[in-house]
Phi, psi and omega in degrees: 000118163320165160281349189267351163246011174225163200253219189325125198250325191225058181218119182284151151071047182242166168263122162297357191082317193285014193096336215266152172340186156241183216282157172296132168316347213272313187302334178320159153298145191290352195249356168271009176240018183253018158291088178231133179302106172293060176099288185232032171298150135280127217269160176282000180256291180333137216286309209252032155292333180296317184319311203273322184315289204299301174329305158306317175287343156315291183305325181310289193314291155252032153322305195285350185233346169287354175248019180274339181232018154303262213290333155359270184286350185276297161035264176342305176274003172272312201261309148314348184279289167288002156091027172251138209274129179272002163250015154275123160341308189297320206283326190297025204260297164293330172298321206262354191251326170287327208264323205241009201295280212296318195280002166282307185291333153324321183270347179267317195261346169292353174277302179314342191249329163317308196264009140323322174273349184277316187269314184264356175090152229249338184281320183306291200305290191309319168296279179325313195296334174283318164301286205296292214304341178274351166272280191333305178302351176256341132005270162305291173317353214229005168347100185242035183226167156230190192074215166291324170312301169303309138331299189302322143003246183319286228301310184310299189304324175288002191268293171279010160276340201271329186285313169287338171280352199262314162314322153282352206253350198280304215229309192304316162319327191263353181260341182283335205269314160293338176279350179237153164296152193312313188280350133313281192333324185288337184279339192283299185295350202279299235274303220292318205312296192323312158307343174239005137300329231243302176296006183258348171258347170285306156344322203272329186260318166276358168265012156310290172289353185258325204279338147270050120278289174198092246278356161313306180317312195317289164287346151269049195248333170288334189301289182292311183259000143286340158299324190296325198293306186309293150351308177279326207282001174236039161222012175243311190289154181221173188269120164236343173297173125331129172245145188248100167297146185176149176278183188264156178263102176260290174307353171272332169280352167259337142313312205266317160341300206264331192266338137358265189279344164268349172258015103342282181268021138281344162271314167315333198257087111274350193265328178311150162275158178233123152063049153085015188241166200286348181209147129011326191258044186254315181314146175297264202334347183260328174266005192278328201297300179332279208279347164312310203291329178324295180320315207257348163291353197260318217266324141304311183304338171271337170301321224258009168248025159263342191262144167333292210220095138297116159337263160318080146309082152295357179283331180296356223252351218242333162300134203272289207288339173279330196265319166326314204263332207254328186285312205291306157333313186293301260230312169291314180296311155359288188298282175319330226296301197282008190262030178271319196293318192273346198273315156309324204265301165006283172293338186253340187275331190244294186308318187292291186322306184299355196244036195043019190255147155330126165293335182310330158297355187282332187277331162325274195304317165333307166293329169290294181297329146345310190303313192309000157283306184305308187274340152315318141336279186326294241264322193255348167319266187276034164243355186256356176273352180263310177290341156280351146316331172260321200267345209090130210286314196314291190308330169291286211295340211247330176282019175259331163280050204208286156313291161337316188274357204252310204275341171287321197277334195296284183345303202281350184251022186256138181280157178323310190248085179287162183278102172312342182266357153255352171295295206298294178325294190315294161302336159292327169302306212304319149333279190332297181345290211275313176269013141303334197257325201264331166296325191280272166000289150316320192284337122359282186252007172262338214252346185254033160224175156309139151331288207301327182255039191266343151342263182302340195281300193317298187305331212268330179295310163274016176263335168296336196268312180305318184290335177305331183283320193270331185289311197291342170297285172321337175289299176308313199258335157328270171339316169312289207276304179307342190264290168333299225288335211270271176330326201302289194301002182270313204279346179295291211298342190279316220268353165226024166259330171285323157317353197095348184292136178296147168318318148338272181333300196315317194307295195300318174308311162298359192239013173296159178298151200285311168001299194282346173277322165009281233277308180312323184258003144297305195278356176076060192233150156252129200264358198289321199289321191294326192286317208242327195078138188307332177308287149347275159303358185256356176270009159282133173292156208292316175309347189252342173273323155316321177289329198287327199256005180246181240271319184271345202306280192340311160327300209270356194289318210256351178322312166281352168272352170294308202282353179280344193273324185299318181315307180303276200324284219263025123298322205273329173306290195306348168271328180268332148290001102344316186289303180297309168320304176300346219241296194283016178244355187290149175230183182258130186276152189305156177239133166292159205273314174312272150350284210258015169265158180298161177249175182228124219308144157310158188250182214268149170296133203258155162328156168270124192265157209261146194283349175307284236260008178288334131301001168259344194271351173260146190276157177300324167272188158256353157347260191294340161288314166299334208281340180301082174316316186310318181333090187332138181282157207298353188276333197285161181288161197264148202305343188240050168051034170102346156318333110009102164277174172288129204339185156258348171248182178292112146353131164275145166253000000 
């Protein structure tokens, strides 16, 4: 039998998941029955602690993924807030470091603080993490420069804000898998994952929405309900896990630290252009950051087979279903990661305009026409984390990413200025997809490990997502700018000498890097008036300068060079979801029930029994010969050297 077929291990007197009672009172700790809830605490035996678990942790969770896309869409009005111009060469620098700063540090520090909670207890670490990230946010929120000051500003803080989420995104899965039973659980993980999927799209309609009031708003919104959170969560959750006393792997977390975070922010900066080219991957520094992080990650997978008490426990890896769940988790963020980015730029660069809205206004609707993702998440989330608790997680986790290719392939033949109401289907399949995918998946890999490693099991699952979230923002926008790069500068240049622009001008304007229109049309910006200069326009005529600086040319000039970049992307989406789904089918090969229980001192050589009454001491079945814990498993000789008859049943082979 697997860990992955049995349910809670490291609690007496919980339900284990098989059916079977729960443990004899005899088994408690001598110290459990002097527990009692102090006004309105709830004891960790009590049935709806497990409740109060999920309820907080849900909250945490989305707390921590609603500000991974809250400052996303608000951008535009962060740069307008702080006086920063989003087309000087210099500034993309800061764009691309507020956009991928937290969720690179995430990815890096959640295995280390999984296994912090595995040695210091997993309810302590999730508690600090609720705290710090709600301090940070008032932080933030208190910005007090402007320019590159300002920017340095939000980018440091938010770094340390990335640190108390990672510390909720670390441990709340692993506080869940101890508090419910096997036959729960999958439902349980279904509500909190989904929530903090769900939440990087909720993030998109409120930070819509705040930022045009005041981009301040954007971080005081973490404020009251991160105090509320915080507060319950450190008079309600209690240590219900294994806590495994142990030291820290520091080299092995500065190896991972450092090879990390430098092949990360070597796909970030990869994306700039460099020496006359449209990216980056050319830059010394961009290929030293590559192949250096390769290097010092190889070089952790060998420290972390040396060590005692390894961070990264590569031996779980060795679980076929565990090694499964985590390629799928990689392979899905990959796919999804970039499709909040290109679906941003679609609506606020091209479709809104093209639809009579103010760009100032883009970022609102933009998050609004959004929703049928966020409710497909909602919709398919805890009912596929509740039927695979009876039918099984695997056949859910791979068919959701199944569902996920068919809304990458609709997408990809949907035209630039498309009928929304087959865009809103597409995305709610993709939704659907994805929340189908995300409950079984976790439940996969929390349910395929020891109690004692579900921490570090917890943390290494979001360090696949996250870094899958940050690879695929570099993959994604790479793919993006080779496709602009090949059609963009033909189509500037036709499209603003038929306006009257000189062929000079024009020339120049097409050979700027494709990156900065990207970037321009992510921001819901029209960049032609900025682009050309007063000089320029003023040798035009007002119609043509009206026409050039108003809400459709700029859709429309790069819309087929978008949708050619689009063509890449979302192939490259539909191959990796198909890869994950095939990935999420892996099974763990059966282990005998026999193997794989621990062992235990030999038992004592039994009387040798009078050979008359010795055919009598054996039962006709095995019902009572298996049920004699004492009893040798049947390969082994029988304890009175063989005198003994033989079993009832056949040798195992």
């Amino acid at each position: 039998m697997t860990t992955e077929d049995t349910g809670r291990t490291d609690g007496p007197g919980h339900d284990d998941g098989t059916g079977g009672p729960p443990g004899p009172p005899a088994a408690r700790p001598a110290a459990a029955p002097a527990r009692k809830a102090r006004g309105t605490r709830i004891d960790v035996d009590h049935p709806r602690y497990k409740w109060v678990a999920l309820t907080n942790t849900t909250v945490g969770m989305l707390l921590a993924t609603i500000n991974s896309s809250i400052v996303l869409i608000s951008l535009p009005g962060i740069f307008t807030g702080i006086r920063l111009d989003p087309l000087e060469p210099a500034n993309v620098s800061y764009l691309l470091w507020m956009l991928m700063g937290y969720m690179l540090v995430t990815a890096v520090l959640v295995v280390a603080l999984g296994r912090l909670g595995d040695m210091m207890g997993r309810v302590r670490i999730y508690n600090a993490g609720f705290l710090v990230f709600t301090l940070t946010s008032v932080v933030l929120s208190l910005d007090p420069f402007h320019g590159g000051s300002g920017a340095l500003w939000l980018i440091g803080w938010r770094i340390v804000q990335a640190v108390g989420g990672s510390m909720l995104m670390a441990n709340s899965a692993a506080i869940l898998t101890d508090a419910f039973p096997a036959r729960q659980r999958g439902m349980a993980l279904g509500v909190n994952m989904v929530a903090g999927i769900a939440g990087s799209f909720l993030g998109l309609v409120l930070g819509g929405l705040l930022v045009t009031w005041n981009w301040r708003s954007v971080f005081w919104v973490n404020v009251p309900i991160g105090l509320i959170g915080t507060v319950w969560a450190y008079r309600s959750l209690r240590e219900t896990g294994v806590r495994r006393p142990g030291r820290m792997d520091w080299w092995g977390n500065i190896t991972f630290a450092v090879g990390l975070t430098a092949l990360l922010a070597g796909i970030t900066y990869g994306i700039q252009p460099y020496g006359g080219h449209t990216m980056g991957w050319t830059n010394p520094w961009v290929l030293a950051g590559l192949l250096g992080g390769l290097a010092m990650l190889a070089a952790f997978c060998v420290i972390e087979t040396r060590v005692a008490e390894p961070m990264f426990p590569l031996a779980l890896f060795r679980n076929a279903a565990f090694a499964g769940g985590n390629a799928a988790t990689l392979l899905g963020a990959v796919a999804r990661g970039g499709l909040q980015f290109m679906l941003i730029i679609w609506l606020q660069g091209i479709w809104l305009p093209l639809h009579g809205y103010d760009y100032v206004d883009t970022p609102l609707w933009a998050g609004i026409y959004m929703l049928p993702l966020t409710i497909g998440f909602l919709l398919a989330g805890p009912v596929s984390g509740a039927l695979s608790d009876r039918f099984g997680a695997r056949l859910f986790a791979a068919s959701g990413f199944v569902v996920m290719a068919v809304s990458f392939a609709g997408l990809l033949v949907l035209p630039s200025d498309f009928d929304y109401w087959t865009f809103a289907v597409l995305i709610l399949l993709n939704g659907l997809g994805g929340g189908l995918f995300a409950a079984p998946n976790t439940s996969i890999i929390m349910s395929s490990v020891p109690a004692d490693a579900r921490g570090a099991a917890s943390g290494m699952r979001a360090t696949f997502q996250n870094a899958g979230m940050v690879l695929s923002m570099g993959v994604f926008f790479s793919l993006m700018v080779a496709g602009l790069s090949g059609t963009l500068p033909h189509t500037l240049t036709s499209g603003l000498t038929a306006q009257g622009v000189p062929d000079a001008a024009a020339r120049t304007v097409a050979g700027l890097p494709p990156v900065g229109v990207l970037f321009a049309a992510f921001l819901g910006y029209n960049p032609i008036e900025h682009l050309l200069g007063p000089s320029i326009l003023g040798q035009l005529s007002p119609s043509a300068v009206g026409h050039l600086t108003g809400r459709e040319f700029f859709p429309h000039l790069i819309s087929q060079p978008f949708h050619d970049g689009l063509v890449v992307v979302f192939s490259l989406a539909i191959a990796m979801s198909l890869a994950a789904a095939a990935a999420s089918l892996i099974r763990s090969r059966p282990v005998r029930t026999a193997l794989a229980a621990p062992k235990t001192p030999p038992a004592a050589p039994r009387p040798a029994a009078p050979a008359a009454v010795a055919p009598a001491s054996v039962a006709p079945g095995p019902g009572p010969a298996a049920a004699d814990p004492g009893r040798a498993p049947a390969r082994d000789t029988a304890p009175d050297g063989g005198h003994a008859p033989p079993p009832p049943h056949p040798p195992r082979t």
